[in-house]
N, C-alpha and C positions, 0 to 999 in steps of 0.2 A: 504493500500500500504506500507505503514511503517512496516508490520510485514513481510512482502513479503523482502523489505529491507533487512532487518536485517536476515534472511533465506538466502538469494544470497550472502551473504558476507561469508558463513562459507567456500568459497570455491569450493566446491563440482561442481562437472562434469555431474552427474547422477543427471536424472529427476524428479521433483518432482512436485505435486499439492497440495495445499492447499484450502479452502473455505474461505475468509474472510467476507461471509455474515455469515457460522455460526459461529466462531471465535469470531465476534461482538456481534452476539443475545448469547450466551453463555455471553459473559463478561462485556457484557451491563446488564445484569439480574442480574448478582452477584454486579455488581457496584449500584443498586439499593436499596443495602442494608449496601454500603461503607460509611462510616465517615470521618472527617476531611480530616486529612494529606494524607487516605489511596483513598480517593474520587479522592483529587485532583490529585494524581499522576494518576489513570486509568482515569480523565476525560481530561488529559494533552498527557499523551500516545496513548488513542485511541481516542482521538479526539472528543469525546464526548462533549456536551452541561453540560456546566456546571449546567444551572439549567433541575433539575431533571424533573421539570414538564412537560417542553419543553422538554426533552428527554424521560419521557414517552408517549408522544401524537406522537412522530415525529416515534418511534419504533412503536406505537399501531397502524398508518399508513403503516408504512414499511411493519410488519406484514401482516398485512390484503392485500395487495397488492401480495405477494408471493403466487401465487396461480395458479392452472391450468388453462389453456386455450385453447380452442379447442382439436386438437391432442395432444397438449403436458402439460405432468404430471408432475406436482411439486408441492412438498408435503413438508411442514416445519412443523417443530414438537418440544417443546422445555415440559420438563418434570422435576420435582421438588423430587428426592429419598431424605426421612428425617427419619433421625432415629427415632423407634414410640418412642415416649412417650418426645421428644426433644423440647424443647419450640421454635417453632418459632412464629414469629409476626405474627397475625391476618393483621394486616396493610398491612405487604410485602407480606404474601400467597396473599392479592386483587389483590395487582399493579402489582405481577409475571402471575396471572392469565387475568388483563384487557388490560396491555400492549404486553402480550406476549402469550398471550393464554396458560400460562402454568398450570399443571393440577400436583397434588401431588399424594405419593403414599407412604406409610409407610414401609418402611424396619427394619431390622434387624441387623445393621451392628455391636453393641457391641458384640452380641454373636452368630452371622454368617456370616458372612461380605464374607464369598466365595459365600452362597450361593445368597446374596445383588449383588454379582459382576455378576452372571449368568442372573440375574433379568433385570436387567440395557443391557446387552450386547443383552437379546431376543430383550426387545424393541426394539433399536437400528437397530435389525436385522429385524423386521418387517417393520419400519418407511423408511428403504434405499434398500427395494427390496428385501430382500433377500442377498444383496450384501456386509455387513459391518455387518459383525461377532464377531468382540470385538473389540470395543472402549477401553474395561478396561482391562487390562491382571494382569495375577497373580502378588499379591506384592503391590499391586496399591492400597489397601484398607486394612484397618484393623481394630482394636476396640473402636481405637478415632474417625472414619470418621462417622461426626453429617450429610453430608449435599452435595449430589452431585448435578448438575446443569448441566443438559444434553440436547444438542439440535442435532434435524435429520433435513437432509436434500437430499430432492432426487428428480432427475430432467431425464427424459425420453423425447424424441424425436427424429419424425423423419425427415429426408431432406424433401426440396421441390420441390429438384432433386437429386435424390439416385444416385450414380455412379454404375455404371456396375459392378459385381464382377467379373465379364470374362475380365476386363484389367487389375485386380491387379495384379501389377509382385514383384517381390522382387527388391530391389531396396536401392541405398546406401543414407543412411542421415546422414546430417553432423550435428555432436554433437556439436563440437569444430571447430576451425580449424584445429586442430591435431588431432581428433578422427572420427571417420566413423562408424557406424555400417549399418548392412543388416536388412532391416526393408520390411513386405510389403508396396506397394505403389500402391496408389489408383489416379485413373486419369478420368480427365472430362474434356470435353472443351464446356464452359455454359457462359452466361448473367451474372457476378455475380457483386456486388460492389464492386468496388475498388479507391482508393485512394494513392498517392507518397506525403507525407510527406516530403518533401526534407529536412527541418530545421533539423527534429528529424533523418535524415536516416533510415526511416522504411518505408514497403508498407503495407496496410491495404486491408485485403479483409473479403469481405462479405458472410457470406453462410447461409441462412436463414432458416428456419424450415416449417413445412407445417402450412398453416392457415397465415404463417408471425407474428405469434404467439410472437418469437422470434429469434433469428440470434444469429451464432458464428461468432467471429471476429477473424482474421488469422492475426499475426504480424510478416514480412517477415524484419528480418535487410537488411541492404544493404550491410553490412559487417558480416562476419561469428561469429564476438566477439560482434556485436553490439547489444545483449541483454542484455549486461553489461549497455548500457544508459541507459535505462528503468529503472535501476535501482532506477531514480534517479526520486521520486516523482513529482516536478515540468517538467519532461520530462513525463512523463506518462500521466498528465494528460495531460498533449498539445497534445499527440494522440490519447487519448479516446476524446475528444473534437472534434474532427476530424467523429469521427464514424458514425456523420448524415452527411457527406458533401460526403459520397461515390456515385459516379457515375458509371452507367451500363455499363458498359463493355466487348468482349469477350475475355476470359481467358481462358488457355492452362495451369488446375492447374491438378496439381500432391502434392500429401496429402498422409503422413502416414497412417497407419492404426495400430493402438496403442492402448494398455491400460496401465494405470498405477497408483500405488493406493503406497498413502505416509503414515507413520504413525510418531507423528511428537508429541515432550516434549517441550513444547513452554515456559516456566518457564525460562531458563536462557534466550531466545529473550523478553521476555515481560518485565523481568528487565532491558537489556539492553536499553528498552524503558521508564525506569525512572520506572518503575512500581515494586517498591523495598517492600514497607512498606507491600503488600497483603499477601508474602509470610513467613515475620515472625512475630515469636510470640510473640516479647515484640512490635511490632509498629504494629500489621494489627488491623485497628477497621473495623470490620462490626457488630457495634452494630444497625446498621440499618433492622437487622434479626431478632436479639432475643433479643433484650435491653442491652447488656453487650459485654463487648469483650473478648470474650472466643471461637471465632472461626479465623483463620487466612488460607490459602489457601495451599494447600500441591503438589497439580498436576493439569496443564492444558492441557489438552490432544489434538489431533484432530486425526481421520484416514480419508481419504478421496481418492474418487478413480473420474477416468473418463475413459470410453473407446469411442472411435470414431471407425468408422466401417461404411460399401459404406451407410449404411440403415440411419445410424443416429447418434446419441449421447445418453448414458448414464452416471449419472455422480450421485455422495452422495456424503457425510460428515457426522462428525458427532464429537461432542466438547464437553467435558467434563469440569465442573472444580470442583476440591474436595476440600470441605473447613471440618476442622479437628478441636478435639476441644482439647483448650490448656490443656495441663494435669495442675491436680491437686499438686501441691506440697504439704508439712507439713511445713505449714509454718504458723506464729501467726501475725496478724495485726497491725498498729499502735496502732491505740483505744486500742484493746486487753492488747498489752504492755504497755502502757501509764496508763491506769486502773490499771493492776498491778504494776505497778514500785508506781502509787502513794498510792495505798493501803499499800504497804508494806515500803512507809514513813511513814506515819499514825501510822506504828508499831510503827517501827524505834524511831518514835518522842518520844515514852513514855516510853524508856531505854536511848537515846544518843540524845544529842543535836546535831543540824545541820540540813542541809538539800541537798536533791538529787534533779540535774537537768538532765531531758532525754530529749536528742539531745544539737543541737549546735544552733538551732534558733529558725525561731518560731514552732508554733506546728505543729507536722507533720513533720519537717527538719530531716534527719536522720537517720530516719525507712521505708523503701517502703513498701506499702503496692502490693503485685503482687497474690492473690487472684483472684481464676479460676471464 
């Protein structure tokens, strides 16, 4: 809900969807290989369980749980692209694989990273229907990306009472209270859950799927700005809380008929959520990967679509996140310098008297060592 937050604040009029179940399985898997200072700020940000263990068991649950039922299809899928010959951890390929069912695949991206990029976007495009054709657009990858971390998600269903397509009429929705547009409008007058909220000013209705498999929940303000409350975390959850207390009703509902598919750079929202250290290279450790810290995160992506329609819902995601490996400088080490500075006392000693001190305190003060 905090990343939803932090998206509703940029302003904007125009519609937008996000998935924050893949968002999480995406950067809960990269967070599995986070360190220190870079751990705590994404176990701070998304809310995550700080110990790892309990937050592998609690995802390797979530996981398993996501899964079809009767009529209705959904398919999670989360996938490990690593550049061949890249050292990652034996340890973290297990826990990506028993927590999250992820499954690796060796690419190419030092010396073809366009065609890594095509690779990545088929999947994608297999796992979400057909329907989510690039996750990664041109630009997004190049010859340092050691390590992308990509999850699908894709969800099919139909009502348990379809609307009639012979009532959809065109029909005005209100965007704003200042804005309108013409949208078709789908109508039914059905048995459906509903609930008035009066504390939060919203109405909550219920429209459930065939089997009762699952339900979508309709959130009606009562005022035409009142999606701006929901805004606000502890409001939201007090009316998803609500969402078992709906009672049967007959309703006189009139419904959009819509699609709409976001693509969304979530890197400046995810710092804005404290989560600073992942994205640069002198503070991100994920030596929770490959033993060293030599990767730091470069782009987190999502595309993610839904269409409603009289038959049913279709809905994907799908979440990327590119972890890059710090380049190499020319640059010489402590040790390295320390070794020569005192060898070449050594010389020194057996022409001129004195002697050479390097740095200002103790050893190691003075020189960084910043080795890729």
């Amino acid at each position: 809900m905090l990343i939803l937050q932090s998206l509703s604040t940029n302003g904007t009029e125009d519609s937008f969807v996000m998935s924050p179940v893949s968002l999480h399985l995406a950067l809960a898997l990269t967070y599995l290989g986070a360190r220190g200072r870079t751990a705590d700020q994404m176990a701070t940000g998304l809310k995550l369980h700080s110990n790892q263990s309990s937050l592998r068991t609690g995802f390797r649950h979530l996981f398993s749980s996501l899964k079809s039922s009767g009529s209705m299809n959904l398919q999670v899928a989360n996938r490990m692209y690593i550049q061949n010959s890249f050292n990652v951890l034996e340890d973290f390929r297990k826990l990506a694989r028993k927590s999250f069912g992820s499954d690796t695949q060796e690419v190419n991206f030092a010396n073809n990273y366009e065609k890594a990029r095509k690779t990545i976007n088929r999947w994608v495009k297999k796992k979400t229907g057909q329907k989510i054709t690039q996750i990664i657009g041109p630009g997004v990858l190049n010859e340092m990306t050691r390590l992308v971390l990509v999850n699908a998600v894709y969800f099919s269903a139909e009502w348990l009472q379809p609307f009639n397509t012979e009532n959809t009429k065109v029909g005005k929705f209100h965007v704003s209270r200042n804005k309108e547009v013409d949208v078709p409008m789908m109508h039914m007058k059905a048995f459906l859950g509903y609930k008035h909220v009066v504390s939060s000013g919203v109405r909550i209705l219920e429209l459930p799927y065939q089997d009762d498999a699952a339900s979508m929940f309709i959130l009606l303000p009562d005022d035409l700005e009142g999606i701006k409350n929901l805004e606000s975390g502890e409001n939201f959850a007090t009316v998803t809380s609500n969402f078992t207390d709906v009672q049967s009703q007959e309703i006189n509902l009139t419904l959009p008929k819509f699609r709409v598919e976001t693509s969304l750079d979530l890197k400046g929202n995810l710092m804005q959520l404290g989560m600073k250290d992942m994205f640069q290279k002198d503070s991100a450790d994920f030596s929770g990967i490959t033993g060293s810290r030599d990767l730091y995160v470069s782009h987190v992506l999502q595309k993610a679509f839904v269409e409603v329609t009289e038959l049913g819902t279709e809905a994907g995601a799908s979440s990327a996140v590119q972890l890059v490996c710090i380049e190499a400088e020319s640059r010489t080490s402590a040790v390295e310098i320390s070794m020569y500075m005192t060898k070449w006392a050594e010389e020194c000693s057996k022409k001129w008297r004195g002697y050479v001190e390097v740095g200002g305190g103790q050893k190691g003060d003075g020189i960084k060592n910043k080795q890729k």
